[in-house]
N, C-alpha and C positions, 0 to 999 in steps of 0.2 A: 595328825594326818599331813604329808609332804604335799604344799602347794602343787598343785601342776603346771608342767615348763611351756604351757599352752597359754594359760590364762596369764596376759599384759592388763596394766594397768596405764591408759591414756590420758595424760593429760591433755586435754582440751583446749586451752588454754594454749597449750607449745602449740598444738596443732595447727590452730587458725595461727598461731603467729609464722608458720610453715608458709600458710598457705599464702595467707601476703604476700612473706617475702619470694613465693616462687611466681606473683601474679607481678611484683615490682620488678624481678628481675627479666621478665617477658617482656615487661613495658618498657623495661629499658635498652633491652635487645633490639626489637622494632626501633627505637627511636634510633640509634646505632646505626641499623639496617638503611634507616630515611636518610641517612647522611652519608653514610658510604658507598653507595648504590647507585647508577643512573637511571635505571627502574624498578619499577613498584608492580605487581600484577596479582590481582584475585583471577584463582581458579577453582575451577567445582571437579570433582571425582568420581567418575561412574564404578562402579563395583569396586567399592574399597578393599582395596586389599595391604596390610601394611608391609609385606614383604619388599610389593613392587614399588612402593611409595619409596619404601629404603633404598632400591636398588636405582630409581631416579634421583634423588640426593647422592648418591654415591657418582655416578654419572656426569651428575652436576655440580660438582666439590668446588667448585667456586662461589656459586650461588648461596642465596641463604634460605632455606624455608621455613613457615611456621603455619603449621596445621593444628585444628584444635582449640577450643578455648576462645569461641568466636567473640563473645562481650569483650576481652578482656584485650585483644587484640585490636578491636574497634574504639573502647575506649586510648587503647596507644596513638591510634590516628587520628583521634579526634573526632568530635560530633559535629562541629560548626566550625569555620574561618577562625572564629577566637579563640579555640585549643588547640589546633593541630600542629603538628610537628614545622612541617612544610606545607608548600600550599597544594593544596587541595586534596591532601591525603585524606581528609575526611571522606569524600568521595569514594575512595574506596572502601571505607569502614560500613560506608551503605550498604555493599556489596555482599561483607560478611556473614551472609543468610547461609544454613542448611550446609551439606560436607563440604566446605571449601577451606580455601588456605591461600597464605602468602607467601609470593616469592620475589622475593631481590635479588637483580642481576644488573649486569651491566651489557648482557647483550640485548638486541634491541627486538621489536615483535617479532619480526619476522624471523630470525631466528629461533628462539623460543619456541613460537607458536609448530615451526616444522621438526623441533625434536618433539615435544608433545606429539604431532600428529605420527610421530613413526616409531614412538612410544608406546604402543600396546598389547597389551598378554592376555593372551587367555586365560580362562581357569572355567571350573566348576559355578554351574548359578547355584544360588544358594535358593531356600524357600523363600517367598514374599516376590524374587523375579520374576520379571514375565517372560516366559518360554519366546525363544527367537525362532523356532521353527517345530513344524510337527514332528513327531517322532512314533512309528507303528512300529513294533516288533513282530517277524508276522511267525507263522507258526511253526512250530517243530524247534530241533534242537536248536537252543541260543548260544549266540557267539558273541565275543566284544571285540571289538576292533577287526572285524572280517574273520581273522582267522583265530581267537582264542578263545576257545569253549569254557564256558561259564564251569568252573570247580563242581561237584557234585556235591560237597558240602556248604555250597552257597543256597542250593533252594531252598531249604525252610526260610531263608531268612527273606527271599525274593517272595516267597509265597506269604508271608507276613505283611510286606511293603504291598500287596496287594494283585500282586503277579500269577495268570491262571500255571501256574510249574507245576511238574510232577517228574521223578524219576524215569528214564525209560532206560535200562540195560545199564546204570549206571549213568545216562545220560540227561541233562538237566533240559525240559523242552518245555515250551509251551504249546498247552492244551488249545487256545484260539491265539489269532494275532491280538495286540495288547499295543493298545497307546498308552505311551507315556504319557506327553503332553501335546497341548496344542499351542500353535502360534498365537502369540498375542492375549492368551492367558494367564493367568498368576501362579507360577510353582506352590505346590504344596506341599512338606517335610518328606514326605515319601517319594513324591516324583523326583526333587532335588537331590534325593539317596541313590532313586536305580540309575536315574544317569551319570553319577558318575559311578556305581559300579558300573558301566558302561562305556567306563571314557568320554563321554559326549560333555564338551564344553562347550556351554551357551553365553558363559559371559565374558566381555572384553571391559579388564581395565585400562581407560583413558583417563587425560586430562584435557582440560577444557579453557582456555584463558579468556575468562569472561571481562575484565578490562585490565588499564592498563595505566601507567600516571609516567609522565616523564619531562623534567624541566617545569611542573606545574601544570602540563599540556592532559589532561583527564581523557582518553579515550574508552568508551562502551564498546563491547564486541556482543553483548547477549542481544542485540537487535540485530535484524541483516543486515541494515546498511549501519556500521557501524556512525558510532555520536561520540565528536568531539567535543569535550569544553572546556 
């Protein structure tokens, strides 16, 4: 019987030796970055999304990011004064926590900080967000975006996600008015479905530059009154 062109055989071995070298050449990236760069910046990312993350590198083609692979990035900047690159990169490897990333530039905060803030897209929340506003449909035939009537071969599928629909004359309506969601609660798989057969986008992705390092000079932004050291 002919092997199938499906089934590889991995060495394990190459593997981890992969994996190294792709965690070496990260570390040696960052150190690169620490030396050719006039700033250093951890930021955090609200509603990941990797299209727009690409479409800000592209934006930003001078700058250098690295997202991803927080240990491996912190271990590049060092844990303490005795390993780090430069001085006080370590302090931002503190920072490293939860979806964040780094970026090296040479323009200075302020800068930065105002493409970021004028940096943001909407899209679709997914489930697990938390609804930014209420949402009632109220009764009789449904429309999306004001004026476009819901397909007539969409309500079974609206009546599944939990929606009171029923045909009327070919037309797709609800039986009572129907909340979607509500403010300040957690989407759940279905609600995060009708809204966006709906068009209704609740999420904005941002970025967030939570500090900052320059000439050795460590500035904090994730307190109000920012802390320098």
């Amino acid at each position: 019987m002919p092997k199938s062109k499906r089934v590889k055989i991995v060495n394990l071995t190459q593997t981890d030796k992969k994996t190294r070298e792709h965690k070496a050449e990260l570390v040696s990236a960052i150190h690169t970055a620490v030396q050719t760069y006039a700033h250093a910046y951890v930021f955090s990312v609200a509603n990941m999304r990797n299209t727009f993350l690409k479409d800000a590198r592209a934006e930003r083609s001078a700058d250098r990011f690295f997202f991803g692979r927080n240990r491996v990035m912190a271990k590049a900047l060092g844990s303490s004064a005795t390993d780090e690159p430069a001085e006080n990169t370590h302090l931002l490897a503190a920072r490293l926590v939860g979806n964040v990333g780094l970026l090296f530039s040479n323009d200075s905060y302020k800068d930065v900080k105002q493409f970021f803030d004028e940096f943001v897209k909407k899209d679709y929340a997914r489930s697990g967000a938390v609804a930014t506003e209420t949402i009632v449909l109220p009764e009789g035939p449904l429309v999306r975006a004001e004026s476009d009537p819901v397909p007539h071969n969409m309500e079974p599928q609206l009546r599944a996600l939990g929606m009171p629909t029923e045909l009327v004359n070919g037309i797709v309506c609800l039986r009572s008015s129907h909340t979607v969601c509500t403010e300040g609660q957690t989407l759940t798989p279905d609600q995060a479905q009708i809204l966006k057969h709906f068009y209704i986008q609740q999420a904005d992705f941002h970025v967030t530059i939570l500090c900052h390092l320059h000439d050795g000079s460590f500035t904090d932004y994730s307190e109000e009154d920012a802390v320098m050291v």
